[in-house]
C-alpha positions in Angstrom: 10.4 4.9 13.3 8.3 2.7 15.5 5.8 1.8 12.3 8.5 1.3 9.6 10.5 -1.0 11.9 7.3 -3.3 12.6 6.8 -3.2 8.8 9.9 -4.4 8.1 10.4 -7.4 10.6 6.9 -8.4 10.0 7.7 -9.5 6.5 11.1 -11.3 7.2 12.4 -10.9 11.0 16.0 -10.0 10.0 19.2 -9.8 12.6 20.5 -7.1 14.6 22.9 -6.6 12.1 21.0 -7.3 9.0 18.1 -4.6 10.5 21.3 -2.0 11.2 22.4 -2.2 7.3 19.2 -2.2 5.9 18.1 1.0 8.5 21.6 2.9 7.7 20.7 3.5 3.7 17.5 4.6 4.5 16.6 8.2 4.7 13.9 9.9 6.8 12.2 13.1 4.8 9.3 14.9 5.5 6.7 15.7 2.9 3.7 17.7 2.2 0.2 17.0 1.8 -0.5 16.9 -2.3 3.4 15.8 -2.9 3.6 13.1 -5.6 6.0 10.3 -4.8 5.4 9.0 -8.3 3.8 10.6 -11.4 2.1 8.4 -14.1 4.2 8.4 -17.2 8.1 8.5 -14.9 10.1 6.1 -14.0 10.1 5.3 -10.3 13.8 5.1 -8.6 13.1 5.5 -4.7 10.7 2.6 -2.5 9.4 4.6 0.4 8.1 3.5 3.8 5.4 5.4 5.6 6.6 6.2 9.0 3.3 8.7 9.8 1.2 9.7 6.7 -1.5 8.3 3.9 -0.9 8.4 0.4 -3.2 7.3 -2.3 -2.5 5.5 -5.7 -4.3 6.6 -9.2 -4.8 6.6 -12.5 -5.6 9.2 -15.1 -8.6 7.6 -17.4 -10.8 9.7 -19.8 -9.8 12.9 -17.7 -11.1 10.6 -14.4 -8.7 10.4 -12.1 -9.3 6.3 -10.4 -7.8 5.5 -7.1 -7.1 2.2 -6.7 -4.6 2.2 -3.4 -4.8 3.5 0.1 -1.3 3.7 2.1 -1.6 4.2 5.4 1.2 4.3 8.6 3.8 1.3 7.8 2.7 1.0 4.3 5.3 0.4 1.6 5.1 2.9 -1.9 7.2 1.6 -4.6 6.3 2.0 -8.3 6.6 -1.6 -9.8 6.6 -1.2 -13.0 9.3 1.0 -12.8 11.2 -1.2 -10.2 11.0 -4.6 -12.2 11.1 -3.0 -15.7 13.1 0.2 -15.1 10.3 1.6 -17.3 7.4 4.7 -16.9 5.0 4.2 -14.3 1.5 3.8 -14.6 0.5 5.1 -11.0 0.6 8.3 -9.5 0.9 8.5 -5.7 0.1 11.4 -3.6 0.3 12.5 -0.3 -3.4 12.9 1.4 -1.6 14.7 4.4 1.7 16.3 5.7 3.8 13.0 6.4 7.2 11.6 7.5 8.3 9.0 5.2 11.9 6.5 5.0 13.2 6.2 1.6 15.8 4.0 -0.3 16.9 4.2 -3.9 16.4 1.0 -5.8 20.2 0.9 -6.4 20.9 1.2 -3.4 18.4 -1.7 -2.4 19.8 -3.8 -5.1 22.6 -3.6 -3.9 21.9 -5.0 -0.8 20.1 -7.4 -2.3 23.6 -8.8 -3.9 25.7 -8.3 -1.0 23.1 -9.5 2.1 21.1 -12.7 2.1 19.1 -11.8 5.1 18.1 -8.6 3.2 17.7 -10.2 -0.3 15.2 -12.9 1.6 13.7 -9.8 2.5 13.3 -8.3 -0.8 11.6 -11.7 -2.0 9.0 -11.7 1.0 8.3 -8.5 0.2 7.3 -9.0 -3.7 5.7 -12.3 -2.2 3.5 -10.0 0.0 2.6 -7.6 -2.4 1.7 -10.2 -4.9 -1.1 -11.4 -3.1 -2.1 -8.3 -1.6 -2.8 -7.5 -5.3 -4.5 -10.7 -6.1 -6.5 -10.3 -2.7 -7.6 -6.9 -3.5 -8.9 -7.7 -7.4 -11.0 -11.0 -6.3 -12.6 -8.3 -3.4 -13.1 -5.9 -6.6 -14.6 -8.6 -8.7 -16.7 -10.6 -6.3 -18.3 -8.4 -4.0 -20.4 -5.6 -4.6 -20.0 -2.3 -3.9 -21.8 -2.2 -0.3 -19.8 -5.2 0.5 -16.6 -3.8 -0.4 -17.3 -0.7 1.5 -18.0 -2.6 4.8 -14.7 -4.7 4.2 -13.3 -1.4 3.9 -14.1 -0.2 7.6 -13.4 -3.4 8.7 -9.6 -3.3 7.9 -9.1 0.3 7.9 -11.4 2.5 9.6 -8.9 5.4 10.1 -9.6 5.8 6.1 -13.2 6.8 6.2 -11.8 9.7 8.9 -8.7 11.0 7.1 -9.4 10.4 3.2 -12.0 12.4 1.0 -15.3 10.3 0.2 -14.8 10.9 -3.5 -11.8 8.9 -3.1 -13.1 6.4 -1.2 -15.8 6.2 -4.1 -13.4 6.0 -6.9 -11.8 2.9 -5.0 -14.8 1.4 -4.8 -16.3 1.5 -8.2 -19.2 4.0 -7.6 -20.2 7.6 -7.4 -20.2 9.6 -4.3 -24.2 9.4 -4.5 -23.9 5.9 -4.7 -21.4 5.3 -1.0 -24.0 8.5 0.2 -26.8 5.6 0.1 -24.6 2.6 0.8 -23.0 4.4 4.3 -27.0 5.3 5.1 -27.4 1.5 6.1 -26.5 -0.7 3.6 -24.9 -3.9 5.2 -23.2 -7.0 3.9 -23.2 -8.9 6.4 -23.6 -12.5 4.5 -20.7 -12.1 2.9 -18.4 -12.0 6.1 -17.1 -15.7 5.6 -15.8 -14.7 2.4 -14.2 -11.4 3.3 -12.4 -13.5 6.0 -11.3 -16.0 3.5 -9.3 -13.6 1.3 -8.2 -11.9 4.7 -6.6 -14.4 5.7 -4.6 -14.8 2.9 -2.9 -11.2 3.1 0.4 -12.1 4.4 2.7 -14.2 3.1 3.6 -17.6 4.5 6.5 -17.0 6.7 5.1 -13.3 7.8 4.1 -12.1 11.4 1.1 -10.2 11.6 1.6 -6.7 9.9 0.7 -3.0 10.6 0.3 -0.1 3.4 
């Protein structure tokens, strides 16, 4: 579990025997490709860490299904509206391939929470990370355009463009698959860069080693 374990210490390096509780209520199952983790409309009970596998997050609007997540090896899948509200989801996550996954129930991680400090400081640099992963991701979304995006997109995760479908790709993006057709035949944004390093840089939390969703 080489990419969950450098997931998890990369957000907050926990002890031996904080790492050993937090590893012993976690499960290891293997999936297939088109599983949902999480259907739009349910409420969410497990967090799962992606151990070998991608998964993709979407919506369902006017019959369109948008993708607005990519989760690749070390990645973390939690529904959140469902883990802070104990409510229906508004995501669904799939599978995009045959993968090995760790899972926890969120009772079983609040209950950690109340019991271990280590893993409870985990917990918070955890929503901390996500947080601004979230805020990084909607200023990309709202201040670049599309061309832009998609070259920010090979920049952090290449392996996507090799392993997910372009209509996918598209949907995150904003366009149609005509549209990234033209923009991957040469379109560059290249004087955007500084900017794209700017919001990269804030993609960890303060207090977090460099990571591997």
């Amino acid at each position: 579990m080489n990419n969950v374990l450098k997931k998890i210490q990369s957000l907050y390096p926990l002890s031996a025997e904080a790492l050993e509780l937090l590893l012993s209520n976690l499960e290891q199952v293997s999936l297939p490709k088109g599983h949902h983790l999480f259907r739009e409309g349910r409420t969410g009970t497990q967090l799962y860490l992606i151990e070998r596998g991608i998964a993709r997050a979407f919506s369902v609007r006017d019959n369109k299904e948008i993708t607005f997540w990519f989760g690749t090896e070390g990645d973390i899948a939690i529904s959140y509206y469902s883990y802070v509200a104990n409510k229906p989801g508004y995501e669904t996550v799939e599978l995009l391939e045959d993968s090995i996954l760790y899972t926890i129930s969120q009772e079983q991680l609040q209950h950690l929470f109340s019991t271990n400090i280590e893993i409870a400081n985990w917990g918070r640099k955890l929503a901390e990370y996500e947080l601004i992963r979230t805020e990084r991701d909607f200023m990309i979304q709202q201040s670049l355009p599309a061309a832009v995006r998609y070259q920010q997109l090979l920049e952090q995760n290449p392996q996507l463009i090799r392993r997910v479908q372009l209509g996918y790709i598209a949907s995150y993006l904003g366009i149609t698959q005509v549209t990234l057709s033209r923009i991957r035949a040469g379109q560059t944004g290249s004087r955007y860069s500084s900017f794209i390093a700017l919001l990269a840089s804030f993609s960890e939390p303060a207090g977090a080693l460099p990571a591997m969703l």
